[in-house]
C-alpha positions as CSV (number, residue, x, y, z in Angstrom):
1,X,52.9,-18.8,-9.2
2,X,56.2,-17.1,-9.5
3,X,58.9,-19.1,-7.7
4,X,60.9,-17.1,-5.3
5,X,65.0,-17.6,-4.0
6,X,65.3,-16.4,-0.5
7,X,68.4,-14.9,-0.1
8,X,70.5,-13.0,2.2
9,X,69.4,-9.5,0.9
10,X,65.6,-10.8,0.4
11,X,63.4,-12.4,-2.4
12,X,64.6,-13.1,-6.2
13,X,62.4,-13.9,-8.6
14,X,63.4,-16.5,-11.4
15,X,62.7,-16.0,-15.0
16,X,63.3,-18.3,-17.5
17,X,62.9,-18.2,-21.8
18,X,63.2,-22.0,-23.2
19,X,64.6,-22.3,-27.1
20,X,63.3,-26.2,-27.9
21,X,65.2,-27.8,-30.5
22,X,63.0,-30.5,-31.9
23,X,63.5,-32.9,-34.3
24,X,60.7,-33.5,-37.4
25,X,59.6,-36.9,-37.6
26,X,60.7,-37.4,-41.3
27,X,62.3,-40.1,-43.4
28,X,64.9,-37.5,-44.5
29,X,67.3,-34.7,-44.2
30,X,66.0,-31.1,-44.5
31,X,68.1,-30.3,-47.5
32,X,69.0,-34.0,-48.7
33,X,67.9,-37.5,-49.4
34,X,69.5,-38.8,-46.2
35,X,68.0,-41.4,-43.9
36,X,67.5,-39.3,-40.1
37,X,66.9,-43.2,-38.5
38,X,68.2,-43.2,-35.5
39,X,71.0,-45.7,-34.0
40,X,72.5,-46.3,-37.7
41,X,76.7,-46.7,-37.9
42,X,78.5,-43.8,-37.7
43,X,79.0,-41.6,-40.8
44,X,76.7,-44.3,-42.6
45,X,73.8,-41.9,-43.6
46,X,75.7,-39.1,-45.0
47,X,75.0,-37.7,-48.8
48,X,77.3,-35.3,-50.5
49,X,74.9,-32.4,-49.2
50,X,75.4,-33.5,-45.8
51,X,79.7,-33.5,-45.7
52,X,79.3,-29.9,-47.5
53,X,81.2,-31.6,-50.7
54,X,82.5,-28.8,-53.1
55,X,79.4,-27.8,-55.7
56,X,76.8,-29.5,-53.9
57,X,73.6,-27.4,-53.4
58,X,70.8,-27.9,-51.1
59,X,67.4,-28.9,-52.0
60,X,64.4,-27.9,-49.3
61,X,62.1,-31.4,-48.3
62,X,58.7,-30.0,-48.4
63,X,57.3,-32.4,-45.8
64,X,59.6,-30.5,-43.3
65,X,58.4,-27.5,-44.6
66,X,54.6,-29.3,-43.6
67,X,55.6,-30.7,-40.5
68,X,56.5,-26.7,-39.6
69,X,53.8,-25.3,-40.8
70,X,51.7,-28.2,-38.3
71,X,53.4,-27.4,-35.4
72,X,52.5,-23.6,-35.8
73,X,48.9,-24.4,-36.1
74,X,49.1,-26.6,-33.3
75,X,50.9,-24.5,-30.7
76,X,48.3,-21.4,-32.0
77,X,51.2,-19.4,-33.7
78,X,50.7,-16.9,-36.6
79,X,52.1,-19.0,-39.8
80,X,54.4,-16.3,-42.1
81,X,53.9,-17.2,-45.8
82,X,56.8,-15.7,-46.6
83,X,60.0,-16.6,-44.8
84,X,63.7,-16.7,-45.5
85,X,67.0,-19.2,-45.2
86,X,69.7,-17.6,-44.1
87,X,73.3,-18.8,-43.4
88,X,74.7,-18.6,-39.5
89,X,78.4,-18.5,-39.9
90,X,80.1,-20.4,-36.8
91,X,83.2,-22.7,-37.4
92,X,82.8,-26.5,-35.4
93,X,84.6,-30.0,-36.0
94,X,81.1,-31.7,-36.7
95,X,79.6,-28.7,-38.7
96,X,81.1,-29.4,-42.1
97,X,80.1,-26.8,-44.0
98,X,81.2,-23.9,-41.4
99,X,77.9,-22.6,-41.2
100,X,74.1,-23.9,-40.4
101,X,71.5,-23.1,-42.6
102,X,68.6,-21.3,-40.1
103,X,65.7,-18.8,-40.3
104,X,66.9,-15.5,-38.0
105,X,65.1,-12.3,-39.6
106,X,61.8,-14.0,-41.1
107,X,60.9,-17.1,-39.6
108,X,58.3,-19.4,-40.9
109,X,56.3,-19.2,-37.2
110,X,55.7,-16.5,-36.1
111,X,54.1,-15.5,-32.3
112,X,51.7,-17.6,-30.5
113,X,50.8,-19.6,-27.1
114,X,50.7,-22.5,-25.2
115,X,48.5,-23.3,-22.3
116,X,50.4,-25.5,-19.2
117,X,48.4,-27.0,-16.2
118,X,50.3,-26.1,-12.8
119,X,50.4,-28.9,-10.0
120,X,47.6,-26.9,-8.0
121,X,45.0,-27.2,-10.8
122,X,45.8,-23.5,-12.3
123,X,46.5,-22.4,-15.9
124,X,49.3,-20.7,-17.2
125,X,49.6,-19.0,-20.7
126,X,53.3,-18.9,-21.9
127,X,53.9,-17.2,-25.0
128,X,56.2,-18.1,-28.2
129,X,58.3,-16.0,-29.9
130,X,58.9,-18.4,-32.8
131,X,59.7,-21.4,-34.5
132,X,62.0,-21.3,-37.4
133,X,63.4,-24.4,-39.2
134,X,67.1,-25.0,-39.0
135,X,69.8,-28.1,-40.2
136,X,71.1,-30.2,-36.9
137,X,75.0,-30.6,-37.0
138,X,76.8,-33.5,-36.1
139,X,78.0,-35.0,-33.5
140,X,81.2,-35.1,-31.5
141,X,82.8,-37.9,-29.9
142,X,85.4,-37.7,-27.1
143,X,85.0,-40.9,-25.3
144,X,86.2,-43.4,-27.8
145,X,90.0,-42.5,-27.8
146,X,92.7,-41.0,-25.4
147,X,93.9,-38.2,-27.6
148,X,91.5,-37.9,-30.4
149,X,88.0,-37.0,-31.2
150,X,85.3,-38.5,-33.7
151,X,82.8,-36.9,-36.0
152,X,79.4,-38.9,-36.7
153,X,77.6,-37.1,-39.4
154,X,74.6,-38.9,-39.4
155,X,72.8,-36.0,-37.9
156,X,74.4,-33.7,-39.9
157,X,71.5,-31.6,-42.2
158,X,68.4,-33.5,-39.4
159,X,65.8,-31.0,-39.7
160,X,65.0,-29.3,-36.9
161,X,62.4,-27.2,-35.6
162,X,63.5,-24.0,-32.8
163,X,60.7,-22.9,-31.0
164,X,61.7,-19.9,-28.7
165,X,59.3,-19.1,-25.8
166,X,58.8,-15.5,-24.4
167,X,60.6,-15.1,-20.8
168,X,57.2,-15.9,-18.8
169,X,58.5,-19.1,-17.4
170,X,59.0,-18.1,-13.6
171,X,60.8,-21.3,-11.8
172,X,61.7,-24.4,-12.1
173,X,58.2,-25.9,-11.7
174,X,56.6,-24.2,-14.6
175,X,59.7,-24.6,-16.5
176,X,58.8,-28.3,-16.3
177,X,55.4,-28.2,-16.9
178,X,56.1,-26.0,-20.1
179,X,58.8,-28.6,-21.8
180,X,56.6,-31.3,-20.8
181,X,53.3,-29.9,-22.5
182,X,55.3,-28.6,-25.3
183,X,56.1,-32.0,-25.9
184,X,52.5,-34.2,-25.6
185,X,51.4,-31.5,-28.1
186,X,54.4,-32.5,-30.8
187,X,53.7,-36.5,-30.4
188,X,50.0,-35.9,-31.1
189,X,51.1,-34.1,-34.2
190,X,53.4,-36.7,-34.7
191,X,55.6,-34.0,-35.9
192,X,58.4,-34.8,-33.5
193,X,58.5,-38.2,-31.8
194,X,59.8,-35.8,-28.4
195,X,62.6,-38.5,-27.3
196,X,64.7,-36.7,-25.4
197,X,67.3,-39.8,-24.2
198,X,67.9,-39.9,-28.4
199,X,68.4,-35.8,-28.7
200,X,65.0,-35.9,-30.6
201,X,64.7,-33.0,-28.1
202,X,66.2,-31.0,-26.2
203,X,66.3,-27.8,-24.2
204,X,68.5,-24.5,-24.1
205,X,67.5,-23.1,-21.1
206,X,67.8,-19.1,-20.5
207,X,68.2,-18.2,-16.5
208,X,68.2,-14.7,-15.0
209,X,67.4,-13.4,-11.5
210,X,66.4,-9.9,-10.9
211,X,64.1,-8.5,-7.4
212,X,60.6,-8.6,-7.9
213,X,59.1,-5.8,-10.0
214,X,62.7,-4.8,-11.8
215,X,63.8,-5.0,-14.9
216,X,65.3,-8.5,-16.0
217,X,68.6,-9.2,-15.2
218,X,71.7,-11.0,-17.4
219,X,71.2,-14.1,-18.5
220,X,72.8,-17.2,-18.8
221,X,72.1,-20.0,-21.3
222,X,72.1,-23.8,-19.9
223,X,72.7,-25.6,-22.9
224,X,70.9,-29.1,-24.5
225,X,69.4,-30.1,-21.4
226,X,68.2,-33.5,-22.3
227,X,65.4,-34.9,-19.8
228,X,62.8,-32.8,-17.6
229,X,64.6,-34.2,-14.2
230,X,67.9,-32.6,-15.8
231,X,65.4,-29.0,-16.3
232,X,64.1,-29.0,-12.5
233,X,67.5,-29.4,-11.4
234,X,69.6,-27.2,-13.6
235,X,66.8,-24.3,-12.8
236,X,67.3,-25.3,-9.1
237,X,71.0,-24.9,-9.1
238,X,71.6,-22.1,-11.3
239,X,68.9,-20.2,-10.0
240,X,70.9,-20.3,-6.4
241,X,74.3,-20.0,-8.0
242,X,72.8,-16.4,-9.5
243,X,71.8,-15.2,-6.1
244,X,75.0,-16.2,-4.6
245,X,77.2,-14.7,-7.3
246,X,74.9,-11.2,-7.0
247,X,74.7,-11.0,-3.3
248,X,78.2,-11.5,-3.1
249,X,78.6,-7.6,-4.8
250,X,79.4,-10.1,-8.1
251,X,77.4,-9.6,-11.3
252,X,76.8,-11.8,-13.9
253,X,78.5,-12.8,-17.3
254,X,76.0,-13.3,-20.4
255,X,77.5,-17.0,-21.1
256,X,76.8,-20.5,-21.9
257,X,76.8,-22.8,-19.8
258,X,76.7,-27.2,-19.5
259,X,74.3,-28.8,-16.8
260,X,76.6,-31.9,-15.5
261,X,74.2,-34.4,-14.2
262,X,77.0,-36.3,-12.4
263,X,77.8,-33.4,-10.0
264,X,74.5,-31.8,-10.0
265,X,75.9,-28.1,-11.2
266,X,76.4,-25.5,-14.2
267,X,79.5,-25.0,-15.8
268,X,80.9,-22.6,-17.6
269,X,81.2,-23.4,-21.8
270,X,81.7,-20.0,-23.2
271,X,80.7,-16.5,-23.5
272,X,77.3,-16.0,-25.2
273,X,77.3,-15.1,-28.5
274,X,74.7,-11.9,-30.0
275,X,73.2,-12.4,-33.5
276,X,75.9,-10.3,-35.0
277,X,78.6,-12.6,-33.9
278,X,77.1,-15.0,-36.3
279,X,77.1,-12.8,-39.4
280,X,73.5,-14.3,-41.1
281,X,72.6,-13.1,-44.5
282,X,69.9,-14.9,-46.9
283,X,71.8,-18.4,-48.3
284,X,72.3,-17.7,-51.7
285,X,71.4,-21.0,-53.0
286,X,67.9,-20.8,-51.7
287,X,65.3,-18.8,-52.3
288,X,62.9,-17.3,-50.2
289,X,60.0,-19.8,-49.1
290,X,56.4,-18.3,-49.9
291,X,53.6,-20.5,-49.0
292,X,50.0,-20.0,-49.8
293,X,47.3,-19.5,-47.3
294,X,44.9,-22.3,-49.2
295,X,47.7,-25.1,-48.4
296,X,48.2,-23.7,-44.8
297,X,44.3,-24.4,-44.4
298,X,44.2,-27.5,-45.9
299,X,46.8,-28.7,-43.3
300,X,45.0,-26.9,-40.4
301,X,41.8,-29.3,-41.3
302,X,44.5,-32.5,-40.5
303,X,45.1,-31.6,-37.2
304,X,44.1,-33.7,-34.3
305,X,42.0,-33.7,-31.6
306,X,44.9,-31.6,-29.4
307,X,46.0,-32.4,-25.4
308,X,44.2,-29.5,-24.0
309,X,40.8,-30.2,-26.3
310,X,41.1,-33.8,-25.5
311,X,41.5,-33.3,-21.4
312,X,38.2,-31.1,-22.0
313,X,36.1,-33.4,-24.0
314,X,37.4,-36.2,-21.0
315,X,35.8,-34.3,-18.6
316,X,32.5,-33.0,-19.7
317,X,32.3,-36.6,-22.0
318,X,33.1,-39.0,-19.4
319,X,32.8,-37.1,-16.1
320,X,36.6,-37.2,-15.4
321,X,38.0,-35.1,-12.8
322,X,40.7,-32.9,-14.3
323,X,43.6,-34.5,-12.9
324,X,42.2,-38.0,-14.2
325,X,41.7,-36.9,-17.4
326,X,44.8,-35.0,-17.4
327,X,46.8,-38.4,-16.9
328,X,45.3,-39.7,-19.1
329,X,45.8,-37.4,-22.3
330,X,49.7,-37.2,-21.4
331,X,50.1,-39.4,-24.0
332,X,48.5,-39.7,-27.3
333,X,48.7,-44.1,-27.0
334,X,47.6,-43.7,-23.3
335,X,44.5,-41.7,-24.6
336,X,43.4,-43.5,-27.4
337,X,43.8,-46.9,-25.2
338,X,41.5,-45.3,-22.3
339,X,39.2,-44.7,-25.1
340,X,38.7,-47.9,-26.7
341,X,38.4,-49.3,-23.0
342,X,35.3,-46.9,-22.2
343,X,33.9,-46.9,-25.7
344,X,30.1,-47.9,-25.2
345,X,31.1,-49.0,-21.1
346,X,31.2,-47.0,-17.6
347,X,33.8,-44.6,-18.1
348,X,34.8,-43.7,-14.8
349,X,35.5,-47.0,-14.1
350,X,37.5,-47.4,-17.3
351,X,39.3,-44.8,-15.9
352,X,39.8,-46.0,-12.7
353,X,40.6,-49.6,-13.9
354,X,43.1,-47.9,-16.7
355,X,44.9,-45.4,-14.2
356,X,45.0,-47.2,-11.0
357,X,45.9,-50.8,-12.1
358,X,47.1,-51.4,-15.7
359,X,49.2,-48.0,-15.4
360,X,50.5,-49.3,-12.1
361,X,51.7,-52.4,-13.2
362,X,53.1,-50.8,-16.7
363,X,55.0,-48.3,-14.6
364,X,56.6,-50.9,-12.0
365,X,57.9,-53.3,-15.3
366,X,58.8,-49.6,-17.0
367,X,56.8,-50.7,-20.0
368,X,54.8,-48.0,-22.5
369,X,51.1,-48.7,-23.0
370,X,52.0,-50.1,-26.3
371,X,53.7,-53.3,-24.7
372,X,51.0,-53.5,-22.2
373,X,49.8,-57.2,-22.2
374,X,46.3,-56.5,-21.1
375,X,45.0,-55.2,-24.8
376,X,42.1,-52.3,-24.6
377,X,39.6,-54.5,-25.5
378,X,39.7,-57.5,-23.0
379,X,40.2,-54.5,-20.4
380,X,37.2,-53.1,-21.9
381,X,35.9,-56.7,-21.6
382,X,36.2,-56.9,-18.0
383,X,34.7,-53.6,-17.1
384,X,31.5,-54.8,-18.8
385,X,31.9,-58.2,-16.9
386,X,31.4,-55.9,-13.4
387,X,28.8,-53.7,-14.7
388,X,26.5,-56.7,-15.6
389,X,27.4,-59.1,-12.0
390,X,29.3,-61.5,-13.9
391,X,32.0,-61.0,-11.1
392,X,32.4,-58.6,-8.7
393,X,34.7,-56.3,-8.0
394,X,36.7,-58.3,-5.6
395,X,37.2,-61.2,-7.9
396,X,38.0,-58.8,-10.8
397,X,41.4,-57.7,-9.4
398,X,41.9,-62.0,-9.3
399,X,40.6,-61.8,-13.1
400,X,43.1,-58.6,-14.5
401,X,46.1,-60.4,-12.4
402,X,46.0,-63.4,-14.9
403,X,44.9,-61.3,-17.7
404,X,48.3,-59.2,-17.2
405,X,50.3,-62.1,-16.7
406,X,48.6,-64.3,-19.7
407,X,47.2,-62.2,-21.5
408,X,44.1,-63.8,-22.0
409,X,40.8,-62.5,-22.2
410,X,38.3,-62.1,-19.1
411,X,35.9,-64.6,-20.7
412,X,38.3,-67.3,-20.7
413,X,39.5,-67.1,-17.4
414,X,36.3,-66.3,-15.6
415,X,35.0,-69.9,-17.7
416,X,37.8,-71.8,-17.0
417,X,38.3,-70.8,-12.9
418,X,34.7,-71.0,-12.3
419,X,34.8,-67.3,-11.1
420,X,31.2,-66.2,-12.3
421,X,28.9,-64.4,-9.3
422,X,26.2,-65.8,-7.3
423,X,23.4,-64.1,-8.2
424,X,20.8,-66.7,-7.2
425,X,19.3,-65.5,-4.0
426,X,18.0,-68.6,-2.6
427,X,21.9,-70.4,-2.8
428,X,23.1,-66.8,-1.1
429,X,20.2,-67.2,1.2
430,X,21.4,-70.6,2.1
431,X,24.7,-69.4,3.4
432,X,23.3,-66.2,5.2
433,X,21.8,-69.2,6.8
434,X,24.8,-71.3,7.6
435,X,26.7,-68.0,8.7
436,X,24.4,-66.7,11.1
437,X,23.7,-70.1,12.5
438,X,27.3,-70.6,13.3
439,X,27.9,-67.4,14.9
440,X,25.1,-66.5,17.8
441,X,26.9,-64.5,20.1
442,X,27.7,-61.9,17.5
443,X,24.0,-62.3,16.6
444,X,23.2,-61.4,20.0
445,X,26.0,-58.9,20.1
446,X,25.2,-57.5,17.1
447,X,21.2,-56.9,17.8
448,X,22.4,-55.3,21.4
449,X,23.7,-52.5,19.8
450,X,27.1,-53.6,17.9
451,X,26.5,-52.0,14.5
452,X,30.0,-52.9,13.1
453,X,30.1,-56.2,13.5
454,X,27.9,-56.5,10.1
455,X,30.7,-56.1,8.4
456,X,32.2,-59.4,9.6
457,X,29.0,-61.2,8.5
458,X,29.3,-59.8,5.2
459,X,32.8,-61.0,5.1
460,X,32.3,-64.4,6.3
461,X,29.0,-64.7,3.7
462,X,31.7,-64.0,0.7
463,X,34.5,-66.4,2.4
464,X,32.2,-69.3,2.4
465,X,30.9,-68.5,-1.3
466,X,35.1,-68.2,-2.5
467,X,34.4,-64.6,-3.0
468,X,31.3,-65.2,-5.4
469,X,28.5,-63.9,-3.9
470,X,27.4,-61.1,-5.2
471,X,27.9,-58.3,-2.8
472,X,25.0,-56.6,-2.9
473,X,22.2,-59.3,-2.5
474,X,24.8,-60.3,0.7
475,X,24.1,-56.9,2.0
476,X,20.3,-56.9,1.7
477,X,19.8,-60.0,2.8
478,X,22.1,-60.0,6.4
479,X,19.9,-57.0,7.1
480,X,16.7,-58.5,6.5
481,X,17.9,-61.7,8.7
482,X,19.4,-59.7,11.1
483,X,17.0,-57.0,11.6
């Protein structure tokens, strides 16, 4: 659902085009050797290729050129066998050669989809334009001396991939929700590892505002947005300063813009530049890239089991309700954990054990799945230790606290603390006994008409076992007794 601006002359609606910049998980450079590891010493992973050293030619890595290809397939875009380099002529400090090699007229992507789930439970389609594969410049450093700036190089010639979206995005909320599924469906590619605090992605974000039903209106360009906080609030504040600028009698300048996170605002950068300004033509020194369709199926038959699959398979599989199973596929480690927990167990309760107390814990001590110290199997473990009436439910939370903060399995712990269930009915009968005997006036209460005092019988039955009664037999026994 579109989100609207109230202003002073009325509603404006928001609409939004996202270009992605995304960085290919590879061990090297695009058109060189390089290493692309991140956090390396400055200027410490830079070939000849890479400072744009006089005579040095660029030679295309073909796993990029895969990784591409992947990415297409898996964001159900048309893949172009034949596409072209060209050269886009801009001069910057940490762009050595003066221009960046890029795709502009023939792409290697060409138009496709991408499916993203809305708070309320509904389904958007939001279209792509492209994805073309371009070199990453450098980086600029103005924080490390008074009057001068560095150059790091080391992600000079990174390959990226620039995926453009169609303007369908309509607010903040969507915007979000588009960046955010654009990225679960890279990382279970594993074509870009989508970490956005490193630059491994980031976000050019296009803004206009124009009255519901007209034609769209100027936009501006919000510029590597770096986090999907940063998004929501860049949409949230632009958006307004549009309205404010337009109902003013103002109109707006096609320009780029900064999102500074410190004051919460957009600030000007420069006017926009058009295609022309960039004067691409086909780089001389590479030829065009023609791919045949047999290797583009051959990768289509490595892709993964995808989010929006995945979240389906959850459901019907497992009996997961949408927004359960749609936690649980935002990440590919978070998925494959959940799965290896249910494998062969109660999966709801896998889920409910996975998402309501391990992810809770993780979240509090900001840890990833991956460092979680309860492992899938002893979870798994634990699940099948309530399903059989080794422990009950109760004493399981007791079980999973010292398995989170020891790391040991269930088995252990349940041995060593004498934890195991009552399941003997005539030692449960025994302390029915005891109970009831020790409390006749909420007997008598209880048989004149006071219904919810069972529960305190039940309660005092598993106090006097330690918890270890099992639950159930407690149940059916008070109400034979008491009945």
């Amino acid at each position: 659902m579109a989100q609207i601006v109230k202003g002073q002359t009325g509603d404006w609606e928001i609409v939004i085009g996202m270009e992605v910049h995304a960085q290919i998980t590879t061990k090297s450079k695009l058109f060189s050797g390089s290493s692309t590891e991140f956090g390396a010493a400055p200027n410490s992973q830079v070939s000849l290729v890479d400072a744009a050293m006089p005579g040095m030619l660029p030679v295309l890595n073909e796993y990029c050129v895969e990784q591409a290809v992947r990415t297409g397939l898996g964001i159900n875009s048309e893949i172009n066998l034949y596409s072209v380099f060209e050269r886009k002529n801009y001069f910057y400090p940490d762009l050595p050669q003066g221009y960046q090699i890029s795709q502009f007229l023939h792409p290697i992507v060409g138009k496709g989809a991408i499916e993203i789930d809305m708070p309320d439970g509904s389904v958007k389609t939001i279209g792509v334009t492209r994805l073309h594969l371009e070199q990453d410049a450098g980086k600029s450093v103005h924080d490390q001396h008074p009057t001068k700036s560095y150059v790091d190089l080391n992600r000079s010639g990174c390959a990226l991939m620039e995926i453009v979206s169609e303007p369908d995005i309509r607010g903040a909320d969507e915007a979000v929700a588009y960046l955010a599924k654009l990225r679960m469906i890279l990382q279970y590619l594993g074509t870009c590892n989508g970490n956005m605090e490193e630059g491994s992605m980031r976000a050019d974000v296009n803004v206009s505002m124009r009255k519901p039903g007209d034609p769209l209106g100027t936009r501006c360009e919000i510029k590597n947005v770096n986090s999907l906080k940063a998004v929501q609030m860049a949409v949230d504040y632009e958006s307004r300063r549009q309205v404010e600028v337009l109902e003013a009698g103002g109109s707006i300048k096609q320009e780029t813009r900064l999102w500074d996170p410190s004051k919460g605002e957009t600030r000007s950068m420069r006017s926009k530049e058009e295609a022309h300004d960039y004067r691409y033509f086909p780089d001389p020194d590479l030829l065009p890239l023609e791919l045949k369709n047999e290797w583009v199926l051959k990768i289509k038959e490595t892709l993964p089991e995808l989010p929006d699959q995945k979240k389906h398979r959850f459901m019907s599989e497992f009996g997961l309700s949408s927004y359960d199973a749609g936690v649980l596929i935002a990440e590919r480690s978070r998925a494959d954990f959940y799965e290896l927990v249910a494998k062969g167990r109660d999966a709801k309760l896998a889920a409910n054990w996975t998402l309501n107390e391990l992810l809770a814990l993780l979240n509090k001590d900001q840890k990833p799945i991956s460092e979680s110290p309860v492992s899938a199997e002893n979870l798994g473990l634990l699940i099948a230790r309530i399903s059989d009436s080794t422990i009950s439910g109760k004493i399981a939370k007791d079980v999973f606290a010292e398995m989170y903060a020891t790391g040991n399995n269930p088995d252990s712990i349940i041995e060593t603390k004498g934890l195991k269930q009552v399941t003997d009915s005539g030692a449960i009968e025994k302390i029915v006994d005891e109970v009831i005997a020790e409390n006749p006036d909420n007997v008598a209460a209880y048989k004149g008409g006071k219904d919810k005092l069972f529960g305190f019988f039940v309660g005092q039955v598993l106090k006097k076992s330690q918890g270890k009664a099992n639950p159930d037999m407690v149940n059916e026994l008070l109400k034979k007794k008491l009945n």
